[in-house]
C-alpha positions as a printed NumPy array, in Angstrom:
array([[-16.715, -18.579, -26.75 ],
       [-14.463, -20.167, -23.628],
       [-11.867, -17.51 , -22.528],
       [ -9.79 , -17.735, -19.725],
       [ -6.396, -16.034, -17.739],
       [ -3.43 , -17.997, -18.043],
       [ -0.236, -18.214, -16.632],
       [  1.916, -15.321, -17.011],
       [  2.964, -15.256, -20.734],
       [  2.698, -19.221, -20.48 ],
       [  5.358, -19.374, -18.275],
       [  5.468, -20.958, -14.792],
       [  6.435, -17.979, -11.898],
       [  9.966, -18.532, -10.303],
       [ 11.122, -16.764,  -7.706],
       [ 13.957, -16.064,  -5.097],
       [ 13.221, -14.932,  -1.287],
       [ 16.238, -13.547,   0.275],
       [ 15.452, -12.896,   4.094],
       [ 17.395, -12.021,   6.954],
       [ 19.202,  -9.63 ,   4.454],
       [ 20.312,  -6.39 ,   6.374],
       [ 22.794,  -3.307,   6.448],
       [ 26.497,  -3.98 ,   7.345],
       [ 25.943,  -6.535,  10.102],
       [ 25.784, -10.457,   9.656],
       [ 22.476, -10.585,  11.541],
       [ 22.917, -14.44 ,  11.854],
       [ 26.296, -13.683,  14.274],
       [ 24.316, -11.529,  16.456],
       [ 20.743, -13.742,  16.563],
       [ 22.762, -16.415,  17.842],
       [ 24.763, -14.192,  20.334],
       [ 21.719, -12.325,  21.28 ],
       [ 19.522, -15.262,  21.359],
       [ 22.293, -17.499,  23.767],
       [ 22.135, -14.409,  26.005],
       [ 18.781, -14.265,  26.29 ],
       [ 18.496, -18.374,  27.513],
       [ 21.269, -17.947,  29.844],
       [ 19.02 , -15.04 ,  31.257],
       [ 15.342, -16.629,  30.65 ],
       [ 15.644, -20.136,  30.206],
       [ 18.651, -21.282,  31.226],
       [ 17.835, -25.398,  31.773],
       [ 16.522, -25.509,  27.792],
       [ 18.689, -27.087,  25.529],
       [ 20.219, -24.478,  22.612],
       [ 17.409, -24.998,  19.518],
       [ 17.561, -23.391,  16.224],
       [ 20.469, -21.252,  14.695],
       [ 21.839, -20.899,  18.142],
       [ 23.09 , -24.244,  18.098],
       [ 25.579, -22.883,  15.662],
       [ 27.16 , -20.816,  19.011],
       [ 30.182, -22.495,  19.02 ],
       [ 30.696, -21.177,  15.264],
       [ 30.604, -17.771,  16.202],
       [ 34.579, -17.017,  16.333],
       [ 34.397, -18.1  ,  12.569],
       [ 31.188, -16.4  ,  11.506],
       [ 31.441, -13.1  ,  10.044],
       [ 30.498, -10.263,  12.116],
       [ 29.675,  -8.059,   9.124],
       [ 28.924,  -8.594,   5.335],
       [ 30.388,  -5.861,   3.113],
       [ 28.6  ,  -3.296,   0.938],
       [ 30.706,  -5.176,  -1.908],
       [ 29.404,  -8.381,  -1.492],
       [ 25.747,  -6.704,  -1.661],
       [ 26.95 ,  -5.49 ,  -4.845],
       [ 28.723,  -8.646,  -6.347],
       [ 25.732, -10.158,  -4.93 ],
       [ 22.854,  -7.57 ,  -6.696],
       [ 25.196,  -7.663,  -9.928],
       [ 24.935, -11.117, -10.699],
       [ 21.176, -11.444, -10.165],
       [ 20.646,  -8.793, -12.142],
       [ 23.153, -10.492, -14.859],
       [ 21.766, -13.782, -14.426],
       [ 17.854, -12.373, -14.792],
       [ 16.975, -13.269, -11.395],
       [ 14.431, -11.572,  -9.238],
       [ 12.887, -11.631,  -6.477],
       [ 11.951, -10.452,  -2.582],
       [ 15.33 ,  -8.527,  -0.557],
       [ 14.727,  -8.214,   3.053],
       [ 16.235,  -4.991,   4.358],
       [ 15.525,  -4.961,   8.475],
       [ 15.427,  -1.752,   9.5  ],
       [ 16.661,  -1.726,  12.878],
       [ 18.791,  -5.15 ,  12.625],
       [ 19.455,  -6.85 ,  16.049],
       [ 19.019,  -3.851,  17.953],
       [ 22.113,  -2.742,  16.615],
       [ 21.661,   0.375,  14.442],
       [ 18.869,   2.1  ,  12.645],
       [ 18.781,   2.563,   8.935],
       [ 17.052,   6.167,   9.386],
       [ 19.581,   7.081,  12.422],
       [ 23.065,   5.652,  11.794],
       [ 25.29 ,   3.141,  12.687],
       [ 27.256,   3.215,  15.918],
       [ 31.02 ,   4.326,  15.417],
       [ 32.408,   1.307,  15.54 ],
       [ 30.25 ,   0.481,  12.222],
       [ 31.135,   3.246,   9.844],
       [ 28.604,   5.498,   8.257],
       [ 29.939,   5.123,   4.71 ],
       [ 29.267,   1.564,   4.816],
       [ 25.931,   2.171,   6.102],
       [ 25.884,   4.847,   3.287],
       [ 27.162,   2.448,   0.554],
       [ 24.769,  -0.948,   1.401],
       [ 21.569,   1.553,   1.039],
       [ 22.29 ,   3.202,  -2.043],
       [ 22.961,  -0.641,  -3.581],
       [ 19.865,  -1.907,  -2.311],
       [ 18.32 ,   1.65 ,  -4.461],
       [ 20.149,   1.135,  -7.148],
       [ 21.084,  -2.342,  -8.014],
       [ 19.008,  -4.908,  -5.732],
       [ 15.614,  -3.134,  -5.962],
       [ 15.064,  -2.874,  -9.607],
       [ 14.829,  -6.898,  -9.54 ],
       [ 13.884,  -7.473,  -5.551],
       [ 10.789,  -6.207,  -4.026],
       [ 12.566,  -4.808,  -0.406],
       [ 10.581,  -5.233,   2.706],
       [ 11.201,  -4.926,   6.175],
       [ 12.118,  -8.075,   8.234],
       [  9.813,  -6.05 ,  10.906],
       [ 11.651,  -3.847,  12.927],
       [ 14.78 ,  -5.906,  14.304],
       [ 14.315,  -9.59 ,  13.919],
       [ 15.578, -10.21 ,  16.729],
       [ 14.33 ,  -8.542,  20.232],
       [ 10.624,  -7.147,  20.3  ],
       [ 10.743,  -2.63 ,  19.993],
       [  8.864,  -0.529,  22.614],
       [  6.822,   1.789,  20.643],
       [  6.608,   4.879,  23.102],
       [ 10.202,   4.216,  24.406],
       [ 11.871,   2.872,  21.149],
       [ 13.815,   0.578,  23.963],
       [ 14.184,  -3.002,  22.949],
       [ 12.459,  -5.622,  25.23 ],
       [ 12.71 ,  -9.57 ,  26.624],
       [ 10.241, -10.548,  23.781],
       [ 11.232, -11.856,  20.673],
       [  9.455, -11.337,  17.425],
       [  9.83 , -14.496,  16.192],
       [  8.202, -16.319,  19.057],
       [  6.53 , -14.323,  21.256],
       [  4.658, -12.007,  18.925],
       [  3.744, -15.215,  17.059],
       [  0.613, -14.474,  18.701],
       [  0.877, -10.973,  18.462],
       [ -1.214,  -7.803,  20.516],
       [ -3.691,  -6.801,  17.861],
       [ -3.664,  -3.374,  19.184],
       [ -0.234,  -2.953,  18.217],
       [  0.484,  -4.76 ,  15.242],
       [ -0.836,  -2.13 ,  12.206],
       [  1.267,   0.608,  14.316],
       [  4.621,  -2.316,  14.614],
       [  4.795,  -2.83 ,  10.915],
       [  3.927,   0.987,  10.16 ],
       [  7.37 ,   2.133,  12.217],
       [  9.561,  -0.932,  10.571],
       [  8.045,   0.992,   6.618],
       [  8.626,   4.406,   8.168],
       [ 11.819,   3.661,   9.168],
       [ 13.074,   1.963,   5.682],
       [ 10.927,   5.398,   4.048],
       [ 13.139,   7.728,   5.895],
       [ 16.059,   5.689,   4.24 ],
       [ 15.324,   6.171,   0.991],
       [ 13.512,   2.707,   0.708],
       [ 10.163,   2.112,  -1.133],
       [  8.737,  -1.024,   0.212],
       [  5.937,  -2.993,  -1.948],
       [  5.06 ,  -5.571,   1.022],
       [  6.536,  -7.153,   4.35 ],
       [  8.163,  -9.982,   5.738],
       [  7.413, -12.163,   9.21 ],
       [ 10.406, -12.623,  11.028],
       [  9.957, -16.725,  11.873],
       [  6.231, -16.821,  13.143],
       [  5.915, -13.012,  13.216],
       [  2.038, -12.869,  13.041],
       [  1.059, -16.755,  12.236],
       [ -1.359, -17.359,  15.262],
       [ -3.471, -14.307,  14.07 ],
       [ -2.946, -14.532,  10.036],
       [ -6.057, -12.663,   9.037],
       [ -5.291,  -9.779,  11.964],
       [ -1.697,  -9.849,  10.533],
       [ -2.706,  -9.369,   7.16 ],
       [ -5.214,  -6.67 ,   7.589],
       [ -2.514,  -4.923,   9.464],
       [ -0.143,  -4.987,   6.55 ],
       [ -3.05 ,  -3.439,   4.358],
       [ -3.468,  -0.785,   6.812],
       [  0.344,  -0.133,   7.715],
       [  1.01 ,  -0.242,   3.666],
       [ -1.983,   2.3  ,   2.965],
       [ -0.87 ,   4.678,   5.362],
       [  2.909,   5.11 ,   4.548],
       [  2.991,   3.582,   0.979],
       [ -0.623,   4.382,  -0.48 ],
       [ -0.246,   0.687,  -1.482],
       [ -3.726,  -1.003,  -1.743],
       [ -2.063,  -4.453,  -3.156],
       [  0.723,  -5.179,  -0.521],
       [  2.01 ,  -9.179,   0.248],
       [  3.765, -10.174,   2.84 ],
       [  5.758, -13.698,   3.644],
       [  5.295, -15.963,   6.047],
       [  4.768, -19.55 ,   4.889],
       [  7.11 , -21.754,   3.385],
       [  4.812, -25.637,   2.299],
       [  7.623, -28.069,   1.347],
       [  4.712, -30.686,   1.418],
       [  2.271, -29.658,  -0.666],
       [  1.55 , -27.51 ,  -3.767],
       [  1.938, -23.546,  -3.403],
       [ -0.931, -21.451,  -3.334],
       [ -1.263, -17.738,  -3.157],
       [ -4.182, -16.553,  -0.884],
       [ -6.096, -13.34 ,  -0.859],
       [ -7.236, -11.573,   2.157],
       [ -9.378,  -8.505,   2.619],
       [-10.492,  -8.274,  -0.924],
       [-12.001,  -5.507,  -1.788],
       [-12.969,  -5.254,  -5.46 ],
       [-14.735,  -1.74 ,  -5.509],
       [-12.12 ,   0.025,  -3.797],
       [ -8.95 ,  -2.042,  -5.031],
       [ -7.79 ,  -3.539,  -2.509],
       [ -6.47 ,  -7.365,  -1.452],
       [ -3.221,  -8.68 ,   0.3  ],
       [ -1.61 , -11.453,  -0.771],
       [ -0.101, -14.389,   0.666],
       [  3.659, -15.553,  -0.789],
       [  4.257, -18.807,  -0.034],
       [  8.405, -20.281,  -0.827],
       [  8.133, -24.081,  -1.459],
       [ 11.788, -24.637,  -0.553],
       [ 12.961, -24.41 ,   2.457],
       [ 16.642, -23.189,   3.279],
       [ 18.445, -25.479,   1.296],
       [ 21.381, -22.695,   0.46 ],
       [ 22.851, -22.85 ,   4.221],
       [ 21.006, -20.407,   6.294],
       [ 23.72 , -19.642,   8.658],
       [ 26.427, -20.95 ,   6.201],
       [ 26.601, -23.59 ,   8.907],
       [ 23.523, -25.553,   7.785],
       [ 22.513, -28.056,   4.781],
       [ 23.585, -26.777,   1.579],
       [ 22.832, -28.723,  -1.147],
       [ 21.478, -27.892,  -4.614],
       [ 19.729, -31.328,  -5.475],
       [ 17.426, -30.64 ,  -3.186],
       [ 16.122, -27.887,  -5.415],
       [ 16.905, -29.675,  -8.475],
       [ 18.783, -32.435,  -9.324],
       [ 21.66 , -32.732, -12.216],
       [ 20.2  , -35.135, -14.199],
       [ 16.617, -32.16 , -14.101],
       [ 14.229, -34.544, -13.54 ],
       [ 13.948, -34.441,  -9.127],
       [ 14.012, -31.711,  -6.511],
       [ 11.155, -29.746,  -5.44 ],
       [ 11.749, -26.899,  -8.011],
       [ 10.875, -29.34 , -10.336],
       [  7.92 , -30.59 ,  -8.783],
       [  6.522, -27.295,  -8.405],
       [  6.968, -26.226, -12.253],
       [  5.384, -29.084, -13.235],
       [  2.394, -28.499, -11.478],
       [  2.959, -24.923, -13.23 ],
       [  2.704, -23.145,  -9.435],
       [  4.624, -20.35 ,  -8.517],
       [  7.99 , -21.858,  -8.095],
       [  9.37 , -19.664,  -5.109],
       [ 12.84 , -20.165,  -3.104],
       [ 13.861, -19.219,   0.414],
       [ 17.056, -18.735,   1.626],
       [ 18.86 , -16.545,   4.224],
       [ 21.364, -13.475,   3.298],
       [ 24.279, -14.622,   5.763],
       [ 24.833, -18.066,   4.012],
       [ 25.63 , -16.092,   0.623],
       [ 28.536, -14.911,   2.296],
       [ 29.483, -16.976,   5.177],
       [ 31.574, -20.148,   5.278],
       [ 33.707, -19.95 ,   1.887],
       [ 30.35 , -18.44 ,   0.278],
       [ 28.784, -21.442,   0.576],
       [ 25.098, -20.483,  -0.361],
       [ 25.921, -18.379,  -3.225],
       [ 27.961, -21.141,  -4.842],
       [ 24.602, -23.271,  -4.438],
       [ 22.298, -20.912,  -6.177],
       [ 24.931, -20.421,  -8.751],
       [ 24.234, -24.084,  -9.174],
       [ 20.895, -24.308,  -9.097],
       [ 20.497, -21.064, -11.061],
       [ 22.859, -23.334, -14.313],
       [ 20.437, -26.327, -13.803],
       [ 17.31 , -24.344, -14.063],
       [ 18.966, -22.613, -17.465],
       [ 19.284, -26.29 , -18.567],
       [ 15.724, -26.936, -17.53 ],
       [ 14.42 , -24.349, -19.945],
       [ 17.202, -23.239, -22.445],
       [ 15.089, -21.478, -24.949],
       [ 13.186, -19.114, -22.24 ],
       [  9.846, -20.349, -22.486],
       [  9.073, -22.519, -19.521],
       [  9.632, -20.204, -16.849],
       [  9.697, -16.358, -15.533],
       [ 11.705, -14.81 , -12.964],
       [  9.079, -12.349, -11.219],
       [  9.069, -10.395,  -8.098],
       [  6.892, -11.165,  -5.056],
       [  4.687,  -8.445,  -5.468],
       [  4.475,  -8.761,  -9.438],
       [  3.197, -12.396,  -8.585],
       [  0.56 , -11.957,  -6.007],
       [ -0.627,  -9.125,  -8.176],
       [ -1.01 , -10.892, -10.959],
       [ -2.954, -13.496,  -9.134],
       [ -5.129, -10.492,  -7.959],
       [ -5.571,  -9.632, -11.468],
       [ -6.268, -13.049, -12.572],
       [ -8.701, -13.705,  -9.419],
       [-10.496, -10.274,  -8.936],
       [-11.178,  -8.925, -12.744],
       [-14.456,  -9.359, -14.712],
       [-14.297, -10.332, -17.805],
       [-17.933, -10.475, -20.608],
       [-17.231, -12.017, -24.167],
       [-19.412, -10.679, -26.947],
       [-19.667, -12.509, -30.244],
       [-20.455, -11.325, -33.562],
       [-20.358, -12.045, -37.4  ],
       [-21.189, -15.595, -37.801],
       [-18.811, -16.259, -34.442],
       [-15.773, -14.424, -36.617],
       [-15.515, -11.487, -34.517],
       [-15.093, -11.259, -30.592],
       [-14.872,  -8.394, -28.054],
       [-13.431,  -9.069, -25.073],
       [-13.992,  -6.652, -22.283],
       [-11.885,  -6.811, -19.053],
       [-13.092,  -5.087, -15.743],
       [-10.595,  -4.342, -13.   ],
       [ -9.224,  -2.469,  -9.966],
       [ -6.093,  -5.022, -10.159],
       [ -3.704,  -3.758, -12.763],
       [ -0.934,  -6.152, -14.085],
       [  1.564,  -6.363, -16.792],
       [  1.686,  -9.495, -19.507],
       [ -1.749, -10.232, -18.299],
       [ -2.728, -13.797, -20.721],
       [ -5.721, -14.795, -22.378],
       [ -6.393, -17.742, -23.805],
       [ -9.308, -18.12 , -26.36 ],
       [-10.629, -20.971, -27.597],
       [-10.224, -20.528, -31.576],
       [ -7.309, -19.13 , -33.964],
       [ -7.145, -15.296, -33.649],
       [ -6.399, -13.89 , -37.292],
       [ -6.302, -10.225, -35.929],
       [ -6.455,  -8.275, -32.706],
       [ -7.191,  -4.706, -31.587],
       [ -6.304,  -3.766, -28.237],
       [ -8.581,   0.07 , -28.064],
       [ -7.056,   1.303, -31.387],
       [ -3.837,  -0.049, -31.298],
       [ -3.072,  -3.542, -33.761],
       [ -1.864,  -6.86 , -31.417],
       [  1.432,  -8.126, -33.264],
       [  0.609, -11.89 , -33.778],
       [  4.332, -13.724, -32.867],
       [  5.001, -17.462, -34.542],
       [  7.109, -18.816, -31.431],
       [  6.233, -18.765, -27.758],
       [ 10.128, -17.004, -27.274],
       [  8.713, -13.964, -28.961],
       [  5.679, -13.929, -27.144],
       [  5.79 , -11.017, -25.446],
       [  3.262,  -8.061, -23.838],
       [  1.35 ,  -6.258, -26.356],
       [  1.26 ,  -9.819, -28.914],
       [ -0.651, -12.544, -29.497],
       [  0.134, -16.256, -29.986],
       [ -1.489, -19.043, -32.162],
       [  0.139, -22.369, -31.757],
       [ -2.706, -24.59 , -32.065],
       [ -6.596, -24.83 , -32.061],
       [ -5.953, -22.015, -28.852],
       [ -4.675, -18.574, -29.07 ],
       [ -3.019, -16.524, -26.45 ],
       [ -2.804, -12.659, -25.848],
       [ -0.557, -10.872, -23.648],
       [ -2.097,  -7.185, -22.666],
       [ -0.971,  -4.604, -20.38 ],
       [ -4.065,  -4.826, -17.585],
       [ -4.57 ,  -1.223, -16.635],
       [ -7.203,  -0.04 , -13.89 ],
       [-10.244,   0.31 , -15.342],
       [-12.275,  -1.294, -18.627],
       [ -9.625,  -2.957, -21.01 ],
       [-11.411,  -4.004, -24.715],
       [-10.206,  -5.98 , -27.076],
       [-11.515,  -6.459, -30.708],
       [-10.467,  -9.951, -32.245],
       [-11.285, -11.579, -35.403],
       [-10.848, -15.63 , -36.038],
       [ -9.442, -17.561, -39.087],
       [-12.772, -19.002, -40.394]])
């Protein structure tokens, strides 16, 4: 009897990635200022490269980004059934700290007010992680005095000594917030040049502050090929594996606000181009990145993109059943699940009657079976599988005949899962 995981519910993963989100401060405005000043100082004859060719912009970019817009911003996500990854950087630009406060000239309500919407509106839909500790200029450890490296470039290639201890202060400093953090995010490079280093030290600096064994982080985004979602340092006996997110769009909201904007590039009008819609057809995790500032900056310009794209995608799938908006962590740990469980098939009665038993340290919700053969009843322990008649009601906790295949969605828990199923003869 063939058996076999399937995608989530039958639905293709979609995603959105949010980085360079932060507390009160536009961290774009101050990358570029911070980043000019540190050429002037280090590398004066190089020509301006990256967002801090947008320099000139800077007496039109928005210093700050109000609480309000995080909340407009969380709101309508949260209306709209979106979720996600929500960068929160602890110490952003060197500026302030999350766990400290604000200088005076940033006022500690506001401070007050963006942390308790990230609790309370953004997190129930957006994994949070730290963007490291400032995005911008590399922290002393001993000192906590910011230095002339940069942690987007120069701890590319990062001292292995330090790195489990550099990501454990940016999840300390988010804890002492108030912030529960599922995974991380590489600032740029943060950690590419020494990947498997990188993401044993985001195991170890989860374990120790979170008691996550699962964690993700984000580094890669493949606008060339198909998205995968690797596994490092699996460990099946004890639970534990990181996982790899990988966005297949690149900034294509506005990054700055000052930079390409356009929502055919994620999917077109007419639905049938863009590289959203070359991923879900490959059914792949269909995961976008864009940057916080554009959201706000330049007449709102990126939010008035993904309000596009968001419409077309509707249009894509307007009765709910090709896709499903997930967070980061609920995708790479459903991979985990799919990847890393055991599952033995036992049949009995003249091939009528199956047991299914599923083996795991990788827990996930909506985790799908498919079975070759019509399922007339199922038992999940002692409790009776609802059989649904449309793939819109397919739902955790039901199972699904639409052809010569049947599909069952089951809560995964830790442990031995069993379920009893009989077939139409």
């Amino acid at each position: 009897m063939k058996v076999w995981v399937d995608q989530p519910l039958l639905r293709t993963p979609i995603s959105l990635i949010i980085d360079d989100s932060c507390p009160v401060i536009n961290k774009a405005w101050f990358w570029i200022e911070q980043r000019h000043q540190w050429r002037m100082k280090q590398a004066k004859e190089e020509p301006p490269s990256g967002w801090e060719r947008h320099y000139d912009k800077l007496a039109i970019m928005p210093r700050l980004i109000p609480s309000e817009f995080a909340r407009e911003f969380g709101e309508w996500c949260a209306s709209e059934g979106i979720k996600g990854k929500f960068s929160f950087i602890p110490y952003p630009a060197g500026i302030g700290r999350v766990d400290q406060g604000f200088p005076k000239e940033f006022p500690r309500d506001e401070l007050d007010r963006w942390i308790d919407i990230v609790q309370t509106i953004i997190a129930p839909n957006f994994d949070i992680t730290p963007e490291m500790i400032t995005h911008t200029r590399v922290m002393d450890l001993k000192t906590d005095r910011l230095t002339d490296e940069w942690e987007q470039f120069e701890w590319c290639d990062p001292p292995i000594n330090l790195l489990t201890d550099y990501i454990g202060k940016a999840l300390k400093m988010l804890q002492k917030a108030g912030i529960r953090c599922d995974g991380v995010t590489s600032p740029g490079g943060f950690g590419g040049k020494k990947e498997p280093d990188y993401a044993r030290a985001v195991l170890e600096a989860c374990q120790s502050v979170w008691g996550i064994a699962t964690p993700f982080y984000f580094l890669h985004v493949w606008t060339d090929r198909l998205p995968e979602i690797p596994l490092w340092w699996v460990n099946q006996e004890k639970g534990e594996a990181v996982g790899s997110i990988i966005g297949c769009t690149d900034d294509w909201f506005g990054a700055t606000g000052w930079d390409l904007s356009d929502p055919d590039l994620f999917i077109t009008e007419s639905l049938g181009g863009g590289r959203l819609v070359e991923v879900i057809q490959s059914h792949r995790p269909a995961i976008m990145v864009g940057h916080f500032p554009c959201f706000y900056a330049n007449q709102r310009v990126g939010f008035q993109t993904l309000k596009t794209v968001k419409k077309r995608l509707d249009s894509l799938d307007p009765s709910g059943t090709r896709l499903i908006w997930m967070k980061t962590s609920e995708i790479a740990r459903y991979q985990m699940a799919k990847e890393l469980s055991q599952i033995s098939v036992d049949v009995s009665d003249r091939h009528q009657k199956v047991n299914v038993t599923i083996r795991t340290n990788f827990p996930s919700p909506y985790f799908t079976l498919g079975l070759a053969g019509r399922i007339r009843a199922a038992v999940l322990g002692e409790q009776e599988v609802k059989k649904v008649f449309s793939l819109r009601m397919f739902r955790e906790g039901t199972f699904y005949v639409p052809d010569a295949s049947s599909f069952l969605a089951l809560p995964l828990k830790k442990g031995v899962t069993q379920v009893t199923i009989l077939l139409e003869q």
